[in-house]
N, C-alpha and C positions, 0 to 999 in steps of 0.2 A: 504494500500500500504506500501511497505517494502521497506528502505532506508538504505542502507549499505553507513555510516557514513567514509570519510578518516580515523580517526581514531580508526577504529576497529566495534566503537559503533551499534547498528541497532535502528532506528526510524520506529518505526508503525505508520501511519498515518490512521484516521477514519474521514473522510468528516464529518461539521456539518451539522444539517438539512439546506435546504435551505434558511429559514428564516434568521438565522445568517448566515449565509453564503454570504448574499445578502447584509446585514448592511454590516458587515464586507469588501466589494469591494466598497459600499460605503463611508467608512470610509477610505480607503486604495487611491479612486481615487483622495479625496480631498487634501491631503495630496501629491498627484505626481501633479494636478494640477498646484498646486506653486512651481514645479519644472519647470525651462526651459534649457533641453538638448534635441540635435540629438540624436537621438537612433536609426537611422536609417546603421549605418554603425560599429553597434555590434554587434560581432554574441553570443550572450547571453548563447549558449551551450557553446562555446569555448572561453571566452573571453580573451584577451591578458593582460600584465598589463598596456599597455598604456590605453587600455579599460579601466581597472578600475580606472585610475590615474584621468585620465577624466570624469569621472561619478564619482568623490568624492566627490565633493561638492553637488551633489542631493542624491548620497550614503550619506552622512554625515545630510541629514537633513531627510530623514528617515528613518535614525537608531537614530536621537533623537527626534524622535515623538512620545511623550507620545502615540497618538492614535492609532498607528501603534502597540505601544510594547501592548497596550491593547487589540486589534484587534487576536495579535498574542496567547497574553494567549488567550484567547475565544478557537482561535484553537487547545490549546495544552491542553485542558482539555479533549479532547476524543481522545489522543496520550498515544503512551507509550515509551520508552526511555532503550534499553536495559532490555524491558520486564515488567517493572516498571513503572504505571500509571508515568504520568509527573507532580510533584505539587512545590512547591515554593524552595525546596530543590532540587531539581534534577541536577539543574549546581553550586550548592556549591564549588566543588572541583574542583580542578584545572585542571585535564584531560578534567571533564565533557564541564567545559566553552569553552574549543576549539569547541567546537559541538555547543555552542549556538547558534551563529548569523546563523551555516549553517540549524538547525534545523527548527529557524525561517522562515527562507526563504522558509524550505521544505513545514511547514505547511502552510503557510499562499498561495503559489503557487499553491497547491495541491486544497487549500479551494475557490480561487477565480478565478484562471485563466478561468474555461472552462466559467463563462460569456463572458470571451474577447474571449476567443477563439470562440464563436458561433457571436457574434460580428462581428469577421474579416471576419468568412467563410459569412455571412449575408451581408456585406459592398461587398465583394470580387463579387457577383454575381449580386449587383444591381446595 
């Protein structure tokens, strides 16, 4: 999947096998666990900034969870970044890092969500 980056950039994304994949929203859930926000009155496509003002403090803890940023690499080892596998150099520079956190979020959404998503639709009919 192809993400056209605000700033210009393009992110390829390649889902990991399932296996990581699966650690991986494990790792991700425990981690939201010990978060306690409503989430129910976000609209997470469009979010406002009172949105995010408000989800800073669970924003804020993780984006500093070690498990989380490692979760993330996992995912960005079968990404590319403007074409360019993604390895340890890739947000060096000071353009590239505007791209980081949203890259993150691309891969790591990309890698985990449709568990939840088949989740909901499963919860939604029972």
């Amino acid at each position: 999947m192809k993400i056209d980056l605000p700033t210009g950039a393009v992110l390829d994304i390649t889902l990991l096998p399932y296996e990581q994949a699966w650690d991986i929203s494990q790792r991700i859930t425990k981690v939201l666990e010990t978060i306690d926000i409503d989430i129910k009155s976000i609209d997470f496509k469009n979010p406002t900034y009172s949105d995010v003002i408000g989800f800073k403090g669970p924003l804020f803890n993780i984006l500093s969870s070690k498990e989380v940023l490692e979760a993330a690499k996992i995912c960005l080892t079968r990404c590319t970044y403007n074409g360019l596998k993604i390895d340890s150099m890739t947000f060096e520079s000071k353009e590239s890092r505007k791209n980081f956190l949203p890259v993150m979020y691309h891969v790591l959404k990309e890698n985990i969500a449709p568990f939840f998503e088949g989740l909901i639709s499963f919860l939604s009919k029972s």
